[in-house]
C-alpha positions in Angstrom: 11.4 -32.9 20.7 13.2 -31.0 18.5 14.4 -27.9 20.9 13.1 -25.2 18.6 12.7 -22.0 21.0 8.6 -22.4 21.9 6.4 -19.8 19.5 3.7 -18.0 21.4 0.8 -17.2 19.3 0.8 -13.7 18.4 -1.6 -11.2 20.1 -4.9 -11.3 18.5 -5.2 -7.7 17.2 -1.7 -7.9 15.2 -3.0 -11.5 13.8 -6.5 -9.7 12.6 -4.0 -7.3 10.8 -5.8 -4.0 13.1 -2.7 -2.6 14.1 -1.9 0.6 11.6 0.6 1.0 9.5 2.5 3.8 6.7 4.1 3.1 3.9 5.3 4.7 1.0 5.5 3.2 -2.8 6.8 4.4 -6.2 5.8 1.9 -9.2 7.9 1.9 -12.1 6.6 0.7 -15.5 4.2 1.9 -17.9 2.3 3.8 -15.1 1.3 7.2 -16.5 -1.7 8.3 -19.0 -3.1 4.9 -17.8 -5.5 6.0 -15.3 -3.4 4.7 -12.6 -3.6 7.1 -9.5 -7.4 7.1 -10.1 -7.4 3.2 -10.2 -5.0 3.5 -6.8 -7.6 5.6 -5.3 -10.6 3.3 -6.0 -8.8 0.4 -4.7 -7.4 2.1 -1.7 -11.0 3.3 -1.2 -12.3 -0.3 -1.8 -9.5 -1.3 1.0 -10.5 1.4 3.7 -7.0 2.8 3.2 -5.8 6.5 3.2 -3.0 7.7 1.8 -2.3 9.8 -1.7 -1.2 9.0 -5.1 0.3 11.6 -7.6 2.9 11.2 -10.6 6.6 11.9 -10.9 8.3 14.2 -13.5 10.1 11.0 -14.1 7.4 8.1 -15.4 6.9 6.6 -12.0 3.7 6.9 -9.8 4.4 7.5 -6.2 2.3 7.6 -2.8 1.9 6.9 0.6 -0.6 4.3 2.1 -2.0 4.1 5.9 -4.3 1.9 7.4 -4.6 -1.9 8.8 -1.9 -3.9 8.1 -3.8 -7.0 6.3 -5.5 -4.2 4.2 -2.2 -2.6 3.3 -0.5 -5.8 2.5 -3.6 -5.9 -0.2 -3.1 -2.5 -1.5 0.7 -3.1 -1.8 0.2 -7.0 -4.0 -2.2 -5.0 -6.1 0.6 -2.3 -6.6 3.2 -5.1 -7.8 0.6 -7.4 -9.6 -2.3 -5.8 -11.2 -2.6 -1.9 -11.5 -5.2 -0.3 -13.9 -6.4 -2.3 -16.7 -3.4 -0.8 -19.5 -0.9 0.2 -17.1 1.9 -2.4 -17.4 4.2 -2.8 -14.1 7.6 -3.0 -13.6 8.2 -3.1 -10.3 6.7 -1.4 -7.1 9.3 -0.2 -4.1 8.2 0.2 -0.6 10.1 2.5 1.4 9.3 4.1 5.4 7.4 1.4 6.3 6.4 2.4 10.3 3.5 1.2 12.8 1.7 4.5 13.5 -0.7 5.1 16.3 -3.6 7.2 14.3 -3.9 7.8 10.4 -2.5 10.8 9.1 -4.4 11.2 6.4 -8.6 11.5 6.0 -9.3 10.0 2.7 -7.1 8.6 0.0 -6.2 11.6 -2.5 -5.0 12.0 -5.9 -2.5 14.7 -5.9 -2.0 16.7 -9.2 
């Protein structure tokens, strides 16, 4: 016995990721004039995510995602890791990250 406080199993909706969440994301890197908000969009599509993407006067490409947490979590790796095929990343920040009761979006946009 090693007196570790006892863990309760978490409730089953937040372990099958269905409670909803917001976040917003700026990705910093080679992230313009590479077809990266529409590659955001498809993926967050893909996901069952809403949100928006759009670019900064300032080389970054920043957004907001909403939807399951699991699905987010996805959405947000893909941010850090992959991005569209000639985009090169940096880094991605996450920022306002809040549990929210409905989605506040109805699709995920590309904002020009």
């Amino acid at each position: 016995y090693m007196g570790a406080p006892q863990r309760f199993p978490a409730p089953p909706t937040m372990a099958e990721g269905s409670g909803l969440i917001s976040v917003d994301y700026e990705v910093f890197g080679k992230v313009q004039k590479v077809f990266f908000r529409k590659h955001t969009q498809a993926q967050g599509k893909k996901l069952g995510l809403v949100g928006w993407v759009q670019n900064t006067n300032y080389g970054t490409v920043q957004g907001q995602i909403q939807g399951p947490l699991i699905k987010v979590r996805q959405l947000q790796e893909w941010l850090q890791k992959t991005g569209s095929p000639k985009s090169h990343i940096d880094r991605a920040e996450f920022h306002n990250e809040k549990k929210i009761v409905h989605l506040e979006h109805s699709d995920f946009c590309i904002i020009k």
